[in-house]
KOLMITOR-62249 format. One record per atom (N, C-alpha, C): residue in one letter; x, z, y. Coordinates in pm, whole numbers, plus 32768, in hexadecimal, padded with zeros to 4 digits. Layout:
BEGIN
aXZY
...
//
This chain:
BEGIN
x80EE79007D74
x80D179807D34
x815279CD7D1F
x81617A427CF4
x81CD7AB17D33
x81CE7AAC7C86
x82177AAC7C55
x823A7AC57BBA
x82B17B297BA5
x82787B827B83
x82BC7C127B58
x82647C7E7B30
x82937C807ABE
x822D7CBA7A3F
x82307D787A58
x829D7DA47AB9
x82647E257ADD
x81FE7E517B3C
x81F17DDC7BAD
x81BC7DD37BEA
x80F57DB87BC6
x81297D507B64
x80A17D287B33
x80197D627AE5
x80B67DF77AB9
x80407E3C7A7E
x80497EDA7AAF
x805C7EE17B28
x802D7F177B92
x7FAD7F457BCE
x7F837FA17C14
x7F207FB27C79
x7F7B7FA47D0D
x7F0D7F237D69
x7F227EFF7DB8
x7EA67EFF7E15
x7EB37F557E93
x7E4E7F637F12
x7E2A7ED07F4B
x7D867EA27F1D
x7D617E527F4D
x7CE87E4F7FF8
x7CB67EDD7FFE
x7C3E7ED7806C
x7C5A7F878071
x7C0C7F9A80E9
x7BE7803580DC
x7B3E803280B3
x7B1C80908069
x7AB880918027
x7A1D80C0806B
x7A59812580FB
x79E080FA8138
x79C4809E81CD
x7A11804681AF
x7A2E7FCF81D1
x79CE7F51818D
x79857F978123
x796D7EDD8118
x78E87F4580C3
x788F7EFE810F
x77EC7F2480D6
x77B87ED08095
x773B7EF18044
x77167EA77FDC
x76D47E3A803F
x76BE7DC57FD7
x76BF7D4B7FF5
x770F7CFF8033
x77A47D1F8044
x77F17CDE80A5
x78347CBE8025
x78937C3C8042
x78C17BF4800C
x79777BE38058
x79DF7BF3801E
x7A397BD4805F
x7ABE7B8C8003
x7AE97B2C8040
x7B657AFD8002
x7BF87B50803A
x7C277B6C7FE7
x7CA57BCF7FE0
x7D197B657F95
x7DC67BA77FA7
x7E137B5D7F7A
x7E7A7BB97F4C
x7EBB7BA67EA9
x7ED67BEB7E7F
x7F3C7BC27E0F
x7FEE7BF07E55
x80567B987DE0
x802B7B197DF3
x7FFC7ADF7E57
x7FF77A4E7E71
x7F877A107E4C
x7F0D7A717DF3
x7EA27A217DCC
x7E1A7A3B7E14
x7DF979EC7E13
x7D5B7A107E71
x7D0E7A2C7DE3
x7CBF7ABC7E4F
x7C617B117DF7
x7BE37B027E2C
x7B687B147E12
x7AFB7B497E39
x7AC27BB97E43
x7AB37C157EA4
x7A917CC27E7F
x7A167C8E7EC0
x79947D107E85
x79177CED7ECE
x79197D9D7E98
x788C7DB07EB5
x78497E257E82
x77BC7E167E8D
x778B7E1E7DEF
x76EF7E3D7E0C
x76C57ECD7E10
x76397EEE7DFE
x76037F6B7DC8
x76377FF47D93
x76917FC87D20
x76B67FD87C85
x777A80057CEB
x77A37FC57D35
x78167FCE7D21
x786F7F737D60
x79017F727D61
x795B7F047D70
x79AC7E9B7D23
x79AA7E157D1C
x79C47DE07CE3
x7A2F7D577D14
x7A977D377CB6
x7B097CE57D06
x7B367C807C8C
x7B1C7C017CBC
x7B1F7B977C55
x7B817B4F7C60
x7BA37AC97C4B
x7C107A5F7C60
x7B997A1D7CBB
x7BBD79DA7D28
x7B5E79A97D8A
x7B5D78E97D5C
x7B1379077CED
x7B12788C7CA7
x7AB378717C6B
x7A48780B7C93
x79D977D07C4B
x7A0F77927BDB
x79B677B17B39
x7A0D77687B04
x79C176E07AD2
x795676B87B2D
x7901764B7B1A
x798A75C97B71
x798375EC7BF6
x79F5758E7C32
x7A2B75C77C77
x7A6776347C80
x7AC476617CB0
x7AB076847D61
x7A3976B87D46
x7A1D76DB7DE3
x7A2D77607DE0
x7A5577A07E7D
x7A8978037E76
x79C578717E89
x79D978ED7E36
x798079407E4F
x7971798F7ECA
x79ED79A07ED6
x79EE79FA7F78
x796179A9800B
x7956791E7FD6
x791578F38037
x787179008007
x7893794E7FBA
x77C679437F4F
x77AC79D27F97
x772A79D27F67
x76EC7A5F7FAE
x76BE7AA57F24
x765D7B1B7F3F
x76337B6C7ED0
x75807B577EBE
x75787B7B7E7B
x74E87B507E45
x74CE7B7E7D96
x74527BDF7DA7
x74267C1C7D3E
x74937C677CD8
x74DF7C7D7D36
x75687CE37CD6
x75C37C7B7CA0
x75D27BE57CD4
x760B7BA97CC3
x76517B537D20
x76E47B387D19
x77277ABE7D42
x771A7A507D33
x771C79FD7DC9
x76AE796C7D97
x7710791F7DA5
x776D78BB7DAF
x77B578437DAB
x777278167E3C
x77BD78077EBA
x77C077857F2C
x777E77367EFA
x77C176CE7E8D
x77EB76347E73
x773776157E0E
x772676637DC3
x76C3761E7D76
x765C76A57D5B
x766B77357D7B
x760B775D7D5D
x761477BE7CC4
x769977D07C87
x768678077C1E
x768278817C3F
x763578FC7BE4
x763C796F7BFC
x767D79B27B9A
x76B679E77BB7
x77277A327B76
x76EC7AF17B76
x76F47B187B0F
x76D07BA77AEA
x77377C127B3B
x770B7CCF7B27
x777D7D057B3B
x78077CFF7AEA
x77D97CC87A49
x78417CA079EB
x78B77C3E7A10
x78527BC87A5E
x78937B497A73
x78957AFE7A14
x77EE7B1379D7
x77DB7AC17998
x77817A6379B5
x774279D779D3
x772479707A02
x7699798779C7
x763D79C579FA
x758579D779C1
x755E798D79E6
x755379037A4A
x7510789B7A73
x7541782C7AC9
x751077AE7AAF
x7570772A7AC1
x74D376F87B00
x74C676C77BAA
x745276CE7C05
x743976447BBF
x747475E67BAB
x7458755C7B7F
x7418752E7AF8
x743875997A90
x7410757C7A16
x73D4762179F1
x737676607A46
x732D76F37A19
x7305771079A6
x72E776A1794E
x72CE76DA78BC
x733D76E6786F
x739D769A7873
x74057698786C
x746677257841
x7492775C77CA
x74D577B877D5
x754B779F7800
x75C077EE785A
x763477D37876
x765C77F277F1
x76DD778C780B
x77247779779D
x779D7826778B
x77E7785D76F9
x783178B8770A
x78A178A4774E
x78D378377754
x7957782277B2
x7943782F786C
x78BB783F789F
x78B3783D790A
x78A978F7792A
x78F979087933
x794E79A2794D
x799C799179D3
x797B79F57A46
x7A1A79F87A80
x7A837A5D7A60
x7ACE7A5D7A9B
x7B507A897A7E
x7B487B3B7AB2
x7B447BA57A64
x7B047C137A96
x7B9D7C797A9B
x7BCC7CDA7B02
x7C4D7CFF7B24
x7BF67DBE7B02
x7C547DF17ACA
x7C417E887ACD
x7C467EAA7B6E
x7C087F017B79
x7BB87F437C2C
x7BBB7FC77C36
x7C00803E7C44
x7BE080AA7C91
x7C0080E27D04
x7B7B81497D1D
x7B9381B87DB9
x7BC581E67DCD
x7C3882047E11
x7C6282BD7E08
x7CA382AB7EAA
x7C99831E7EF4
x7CC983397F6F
x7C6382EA7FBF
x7C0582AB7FAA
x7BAE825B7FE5
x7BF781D6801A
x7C57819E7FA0
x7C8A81047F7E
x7C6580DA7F0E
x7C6E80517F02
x7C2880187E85
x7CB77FE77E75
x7CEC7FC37DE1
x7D4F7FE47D8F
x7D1D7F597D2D
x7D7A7EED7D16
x7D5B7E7F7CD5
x7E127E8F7C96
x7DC97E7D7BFD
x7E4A7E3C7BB0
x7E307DA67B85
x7E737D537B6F
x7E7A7CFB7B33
x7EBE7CBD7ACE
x7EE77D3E7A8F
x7EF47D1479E9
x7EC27DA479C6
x7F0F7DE6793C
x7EE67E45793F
x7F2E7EC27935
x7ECB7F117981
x7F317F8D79AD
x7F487FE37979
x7FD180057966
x805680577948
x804380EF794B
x801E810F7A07
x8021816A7A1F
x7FA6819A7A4C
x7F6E821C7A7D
x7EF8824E7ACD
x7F3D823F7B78
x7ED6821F7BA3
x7EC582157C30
x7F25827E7C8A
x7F9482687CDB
x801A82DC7D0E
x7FB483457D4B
x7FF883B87D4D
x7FB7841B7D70
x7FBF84557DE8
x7F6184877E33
x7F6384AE7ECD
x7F1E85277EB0
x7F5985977E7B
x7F35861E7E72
x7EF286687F02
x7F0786487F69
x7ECD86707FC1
x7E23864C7FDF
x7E3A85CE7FB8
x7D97859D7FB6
x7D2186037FA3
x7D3D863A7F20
x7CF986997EF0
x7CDC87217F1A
x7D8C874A7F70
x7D6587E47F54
x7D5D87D48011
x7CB58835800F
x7C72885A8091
x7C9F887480F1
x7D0B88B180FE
x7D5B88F9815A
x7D7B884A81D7
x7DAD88148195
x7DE1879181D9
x7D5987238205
x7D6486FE82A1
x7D1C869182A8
x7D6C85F2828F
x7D0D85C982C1
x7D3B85338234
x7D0E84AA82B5
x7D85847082B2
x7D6684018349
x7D9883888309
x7D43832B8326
x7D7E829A82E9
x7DAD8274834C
x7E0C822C834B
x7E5981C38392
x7E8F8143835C
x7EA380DB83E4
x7EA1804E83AF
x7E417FEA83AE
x7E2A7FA28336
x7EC97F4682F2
x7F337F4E835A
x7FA37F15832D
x800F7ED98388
x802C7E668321
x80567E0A837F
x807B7D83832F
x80F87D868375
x81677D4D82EF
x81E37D298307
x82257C7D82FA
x825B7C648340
x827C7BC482E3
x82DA7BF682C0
x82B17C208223
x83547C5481FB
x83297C798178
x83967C868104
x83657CEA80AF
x83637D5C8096
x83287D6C800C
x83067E288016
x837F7E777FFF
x83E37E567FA0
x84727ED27F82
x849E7EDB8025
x84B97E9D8073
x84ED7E8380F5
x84847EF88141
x84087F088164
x83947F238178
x83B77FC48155
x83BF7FE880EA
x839F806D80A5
x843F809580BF
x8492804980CE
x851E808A80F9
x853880C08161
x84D8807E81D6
x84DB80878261
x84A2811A824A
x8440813081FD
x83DF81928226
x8441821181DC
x847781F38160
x84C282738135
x8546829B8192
x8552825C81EB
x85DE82758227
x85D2828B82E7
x85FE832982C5
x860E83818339
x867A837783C8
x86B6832D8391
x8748830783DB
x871A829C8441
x86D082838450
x867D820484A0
x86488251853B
x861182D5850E
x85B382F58559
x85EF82E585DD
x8646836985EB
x8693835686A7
x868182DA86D6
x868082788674
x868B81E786C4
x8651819286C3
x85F881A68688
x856081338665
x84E9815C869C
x84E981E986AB
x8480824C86BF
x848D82FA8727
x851482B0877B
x851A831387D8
x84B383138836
x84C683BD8866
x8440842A8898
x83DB84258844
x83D783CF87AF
x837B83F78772
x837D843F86C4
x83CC840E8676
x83FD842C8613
x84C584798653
x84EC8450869E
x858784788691
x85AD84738721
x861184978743
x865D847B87D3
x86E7848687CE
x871D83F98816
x878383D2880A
x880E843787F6
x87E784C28836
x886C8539887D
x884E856F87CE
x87F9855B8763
x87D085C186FA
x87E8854B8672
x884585028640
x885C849385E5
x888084C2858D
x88AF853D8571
x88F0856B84FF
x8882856A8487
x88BC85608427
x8883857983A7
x88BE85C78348
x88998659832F
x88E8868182BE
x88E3867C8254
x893286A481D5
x89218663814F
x8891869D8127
x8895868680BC
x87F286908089
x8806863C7FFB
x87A186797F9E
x87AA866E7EEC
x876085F27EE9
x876185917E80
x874A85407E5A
x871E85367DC3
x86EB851E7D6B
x86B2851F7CDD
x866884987CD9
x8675847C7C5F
x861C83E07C34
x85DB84477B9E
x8586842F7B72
x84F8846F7B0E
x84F184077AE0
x8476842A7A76
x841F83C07A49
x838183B47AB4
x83A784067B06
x834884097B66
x835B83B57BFD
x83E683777BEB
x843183337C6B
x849183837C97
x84BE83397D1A
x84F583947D70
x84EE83F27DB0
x852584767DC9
x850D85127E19
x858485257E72
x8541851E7EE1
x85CE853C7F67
x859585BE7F9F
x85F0862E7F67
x8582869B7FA1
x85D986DD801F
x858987158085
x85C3876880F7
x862D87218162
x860486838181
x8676868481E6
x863F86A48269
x867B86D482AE
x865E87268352
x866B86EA83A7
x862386B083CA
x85FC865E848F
x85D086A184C1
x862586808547
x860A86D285D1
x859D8646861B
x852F864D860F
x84CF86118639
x84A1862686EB
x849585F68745
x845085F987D6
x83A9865287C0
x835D85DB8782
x82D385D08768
x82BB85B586C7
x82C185E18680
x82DC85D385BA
x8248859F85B3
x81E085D485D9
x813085CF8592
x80EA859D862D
x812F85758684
x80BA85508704
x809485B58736
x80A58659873C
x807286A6874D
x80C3869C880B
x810E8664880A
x818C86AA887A
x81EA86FB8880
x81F8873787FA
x824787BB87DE
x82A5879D878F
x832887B687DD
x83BB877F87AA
x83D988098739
x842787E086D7
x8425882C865D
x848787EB8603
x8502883D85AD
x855C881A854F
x8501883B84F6
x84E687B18479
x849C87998413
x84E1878A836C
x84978782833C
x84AB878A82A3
x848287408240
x84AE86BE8220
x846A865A820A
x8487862C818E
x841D8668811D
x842285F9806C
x83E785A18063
x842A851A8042
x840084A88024
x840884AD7F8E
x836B84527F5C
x83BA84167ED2
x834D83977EC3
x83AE83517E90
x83C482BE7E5B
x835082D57DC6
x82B882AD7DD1
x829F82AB7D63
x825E825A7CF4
x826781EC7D3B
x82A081387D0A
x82CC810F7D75
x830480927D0F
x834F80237D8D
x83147FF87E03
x82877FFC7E0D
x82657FC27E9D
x81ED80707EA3
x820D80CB7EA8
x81B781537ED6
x821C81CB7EC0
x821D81F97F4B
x826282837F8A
x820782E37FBD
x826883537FCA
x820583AD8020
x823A840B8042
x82538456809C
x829484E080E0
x821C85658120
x827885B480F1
x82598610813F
x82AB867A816C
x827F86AA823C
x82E686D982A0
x82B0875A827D
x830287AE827A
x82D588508295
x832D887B832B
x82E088E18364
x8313891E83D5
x82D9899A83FA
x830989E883CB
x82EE8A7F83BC
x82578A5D8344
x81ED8A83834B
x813D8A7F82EB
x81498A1182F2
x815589A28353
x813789588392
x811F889C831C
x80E2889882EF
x80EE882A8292
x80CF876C82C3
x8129872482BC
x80F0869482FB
x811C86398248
x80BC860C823D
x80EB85AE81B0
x80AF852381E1
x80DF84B281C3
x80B4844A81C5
x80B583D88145
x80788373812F
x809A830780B7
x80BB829D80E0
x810E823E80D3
x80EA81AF80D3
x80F5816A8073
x8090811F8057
x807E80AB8015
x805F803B8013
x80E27FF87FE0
x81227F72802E
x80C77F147FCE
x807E7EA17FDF
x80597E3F7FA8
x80687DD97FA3
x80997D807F26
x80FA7D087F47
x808C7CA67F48
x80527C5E7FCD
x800E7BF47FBD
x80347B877FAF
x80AC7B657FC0
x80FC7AE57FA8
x81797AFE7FBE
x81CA7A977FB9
x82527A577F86
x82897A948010
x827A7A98805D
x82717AA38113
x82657B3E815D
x81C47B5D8124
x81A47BAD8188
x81597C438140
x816E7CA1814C
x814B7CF28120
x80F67D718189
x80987DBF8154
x80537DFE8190
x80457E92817B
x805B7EC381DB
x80407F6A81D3
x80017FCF81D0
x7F9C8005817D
x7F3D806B817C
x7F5B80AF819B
x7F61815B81FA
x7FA381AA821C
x7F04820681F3
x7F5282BA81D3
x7ECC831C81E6
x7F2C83A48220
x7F0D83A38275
x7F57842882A1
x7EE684AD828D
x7F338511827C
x7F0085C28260
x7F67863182A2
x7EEA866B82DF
x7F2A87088300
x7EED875A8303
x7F4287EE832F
x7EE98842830A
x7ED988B78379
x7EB9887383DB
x7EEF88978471
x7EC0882A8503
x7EA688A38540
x7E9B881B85C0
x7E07881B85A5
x7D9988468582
x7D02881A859B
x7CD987E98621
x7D1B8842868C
x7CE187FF8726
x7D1D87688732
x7D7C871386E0
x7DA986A78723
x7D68864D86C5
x7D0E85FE86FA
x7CBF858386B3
x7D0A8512864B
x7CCE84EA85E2
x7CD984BC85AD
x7D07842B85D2
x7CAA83D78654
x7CDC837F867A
x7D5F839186D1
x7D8483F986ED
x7E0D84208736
x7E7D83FA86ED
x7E67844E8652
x7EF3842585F1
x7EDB83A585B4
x7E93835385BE
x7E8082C685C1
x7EB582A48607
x7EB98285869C
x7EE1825686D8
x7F86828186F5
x7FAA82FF86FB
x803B83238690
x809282E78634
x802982B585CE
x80818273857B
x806281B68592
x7FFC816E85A8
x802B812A85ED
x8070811A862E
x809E816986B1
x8148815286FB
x81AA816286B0
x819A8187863B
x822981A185CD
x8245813485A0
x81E5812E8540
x81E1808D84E5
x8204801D857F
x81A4800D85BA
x81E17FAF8609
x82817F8E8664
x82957FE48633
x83477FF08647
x83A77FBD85F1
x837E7FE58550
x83A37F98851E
x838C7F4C84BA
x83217F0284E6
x83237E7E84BA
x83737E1F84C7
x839D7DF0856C
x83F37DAA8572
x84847DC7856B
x84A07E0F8545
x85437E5984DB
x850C7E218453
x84937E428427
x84CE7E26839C
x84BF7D9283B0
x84777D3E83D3
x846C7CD683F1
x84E27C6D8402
x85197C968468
x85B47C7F8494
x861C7C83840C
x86057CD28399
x86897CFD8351
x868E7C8582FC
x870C7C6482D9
x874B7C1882A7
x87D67C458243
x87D97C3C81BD
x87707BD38165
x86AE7BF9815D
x86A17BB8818A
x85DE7BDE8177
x85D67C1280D9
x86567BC68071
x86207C1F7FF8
x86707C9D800B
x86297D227FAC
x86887DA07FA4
x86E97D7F7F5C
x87847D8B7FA6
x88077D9A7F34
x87D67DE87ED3
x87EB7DF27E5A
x87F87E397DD6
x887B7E5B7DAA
x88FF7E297DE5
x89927E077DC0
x89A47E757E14
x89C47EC97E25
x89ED7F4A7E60
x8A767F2E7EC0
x8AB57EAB7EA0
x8B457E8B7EEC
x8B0B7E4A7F38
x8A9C7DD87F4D
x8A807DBC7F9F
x8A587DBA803D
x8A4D7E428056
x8A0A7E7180E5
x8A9A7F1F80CC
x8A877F5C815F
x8AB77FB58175
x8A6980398159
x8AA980C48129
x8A3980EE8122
x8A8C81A18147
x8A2A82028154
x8A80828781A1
x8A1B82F6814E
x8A6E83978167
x8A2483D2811B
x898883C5812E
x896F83CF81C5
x88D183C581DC
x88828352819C
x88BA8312813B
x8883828C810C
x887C82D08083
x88708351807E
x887483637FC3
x87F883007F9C
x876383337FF5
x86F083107FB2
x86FF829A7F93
x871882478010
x870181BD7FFA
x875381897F56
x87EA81C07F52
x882781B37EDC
x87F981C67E42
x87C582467E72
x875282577DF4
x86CA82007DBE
x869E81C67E35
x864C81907E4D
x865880E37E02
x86E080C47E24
x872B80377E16
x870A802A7D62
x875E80857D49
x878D80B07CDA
x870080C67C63
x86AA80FD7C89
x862981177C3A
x85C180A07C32
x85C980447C67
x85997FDA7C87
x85D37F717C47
x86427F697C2B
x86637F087C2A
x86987F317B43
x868D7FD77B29
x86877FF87A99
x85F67FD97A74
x85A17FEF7AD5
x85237FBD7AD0
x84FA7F327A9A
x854E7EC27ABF
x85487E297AA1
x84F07DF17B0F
x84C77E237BA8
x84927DCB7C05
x84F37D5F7C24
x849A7D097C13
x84DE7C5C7C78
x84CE7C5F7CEC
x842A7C677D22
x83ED7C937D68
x84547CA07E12
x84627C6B7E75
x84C57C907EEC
x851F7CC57ECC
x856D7CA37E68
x85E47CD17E4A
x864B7C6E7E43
x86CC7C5F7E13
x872A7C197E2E
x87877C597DCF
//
């Protein structure tokens, strides 16, 4: 289990939400613990994936009468998770200790959102979601063997592109980076206006010097957005620490532009991105994020990441850090 108490009382992306229809049952993994998400009728719901008769896992039970049934023996478990019937002894009231373990659950962006302690903050915000003008494309997961500060560093940092993501994000003859503002809030980090000379910036095919605010708005959730002339591209990621190891990437990209180019197009767009670098971040070494600022080299184009180091670590994450 992943023990770090900022983390823990967190919202963390477990499923996409219309992804999993009622009566389905699924085991999910989360900070290292196995969960149970199902959904009946009524809603979504995400437990500790733990019978607490003998310890059989629920993910392998099915649904029945608005209830979760136990694999192993048959108990049915309520939308509460509370234990209404024991198949062996039916007159039998369950006892009050036969409860499972019930995790706070919400929707938003059409992800389901599990804390497991309790949460701090409201769910990070993706202002675009909402306002009409912008369509709204899921992308992903991506799985990393890696962790998340490493993960969300990759993603805040522009200096990569020419070379991780040439003809598509950058090109090699266009590396420059000019300065650009930096701020840490109580809202995170704000890197506003740095300018890439992009090939292809949005999949469209159309090479374009861009304008790109990132901000950091927890430790494992970012999000940017490119302007180019009206032209609006925002994206989120949110990194989910499923274990000690490996972490996973929700992505939702928005724009406000481009209607003739399909939705599965900039999917398949940002799949070729992410899949680039995965194995960079993969590859980096120390696998934890330095926090020691002497430790690694660093240049003006590294403000974010610096800021980034730095807020994280006033923050008190353990979490892939070092």
């Amino acid at each position: 289990m992943i023990d770090d108490p900022v983390l823990l009382n967190d919202w963390h992306v477990v499923a996409r939400a219309s992804e999993l229809h009622v009566g389905e049952v699924r085991p999910v993994k989360l900070l290292g613990r196995d969960l149970v998400l199902w959904r009946s009728q009524s809603g979504y719901h995400c437990w500790l994936d733990l019978c607490v008769h003998r310890g059989a896992k629920l993910s392998g039970g099915h649904m029945e009468d608005h209830c979760l049934v136990c694999p192993y023996h048959g108990w049915n478990y309520d939308e509460s998770g509370r234990c209404v019937k024991i198949p062996t002894h039916p007159s039998q009231a369950p006892p009050s200790r036969a409860q499972a373990t019930v995790f706070p659950l919400k929707e938003e962006y059409d992800l389901l959102w599990v804390c497991l302690g309790v949460p701090r903050n409201s769910v990070p915000n993706f202002p675009e979601w909402h306002d009409p003008a912008f369509r709204k494309i899921a992308a992903g997961p991506y799985r990393f063997r890696a962790q998340g500060p490493r993960v969300i560093e990759n993603f805040l940092d522009v200096g990569h592109f020419p070379f991780v993501h040439a003809g598509l994000l950058g090109d090699i003859g266009h590396p420059e980076i000019d300065d650009y503002e930096v701020e840490t809030t109580v809202d995170g980090v704000i890197a506003k206006d740095i300018a890439v000379w992009q090939p292809d910036p949005d999949g469209t095919g159309k090479p374009a010097k861009v304008l790109y605010t990132y901000h950091a708005q927890r430790p494992l959730v970012a999000s940017f957005v490119k302007k180019h002339n009206e032209q609006r591209f925002s994206m989120i990621d949110i990194v989910t620490p499923v274990s000690a190891d490996e972490s996973v990437s929700w992505v939702v990209l928005a724009l406000n532009y481009a209607p003739e180019v399909s939705d599965e197009c900039l999917r398949t767009f940002q799949d070729k991105v992410s899949a680039q670098d995965i194995p960079i971040v993969e590859s980096q070494r120390p696998e934890l994020l330095p926090l020691d600022l002497q430790a690694e080299l660093h240049l003006r184009s590294d403000r974010t990441a610096i800021a980034y180091r730095r807020w994280i670590k006033q923050l008190g994450l353990r979490y892939g850090t070092s």
